[in-house]
Structure formats: C-alpha cells, structure tokens
C-alpha angles and dihedrals in degrees: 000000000000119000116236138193122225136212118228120199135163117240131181121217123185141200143177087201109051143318079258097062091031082058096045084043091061102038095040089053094034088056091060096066098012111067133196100034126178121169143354126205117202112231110171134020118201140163154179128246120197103175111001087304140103112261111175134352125229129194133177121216142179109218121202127207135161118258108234114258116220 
C-alpha cells in the first residue's frame, strides 16, 4: 500500500432546504473542479432568519482530498 499526502481547504455551501442539502451542494460543486476527494468535516452551522423563520442554511467544511503522485 502506497503512502499518500492529502490537501485540506475550507469551503461554504449554502440552502434554502437543510445542512444536509447545504453539505451535499458544496461537495457535489467542489467535485467538479476538486478531485480526489475523500472526506469533509463540518466544522460551523450557521443560518439566516427573515421573520422569525429560517431562510438559508450555511455550513463550513473542510474538505479533504489526496494530492496526485507522479
């Protein structure tokens, strides 16, 4: 089994629906341009409220995927 080294970055993803949907929104578009990757951690929830109800969902996560060997 080779080694490998990975790439960490933060990303955003937003809905209007759920964190779950705001999650699947920024791992689904950052796989289109980020490849290999692995895994995401959530690290902040956050939201906005326009009366009195909830009006999007925001989550931060880093996102983890392997740097290409030669």
């Amino acid at each position: 089994m080779s080694d490998h080294v990975y790439k960490m970055v933060e990303i955003v993803g937003s809905s209007h629906v759920s964190t779950d949907d705001a999650i699947r929104n920024a791992i689904e578009t950052s796989a289109k341009t980020i490849r290999r990757i692995s895994w995401f951690e959530v690290i902040k929830t956050t939201g906005h409220v326009v009366e009195g109800k909830v009006a999007h969902f925001q989550v931060t996560l880093k996102v983890g995927f392997r740097i290409e060997g030669e």
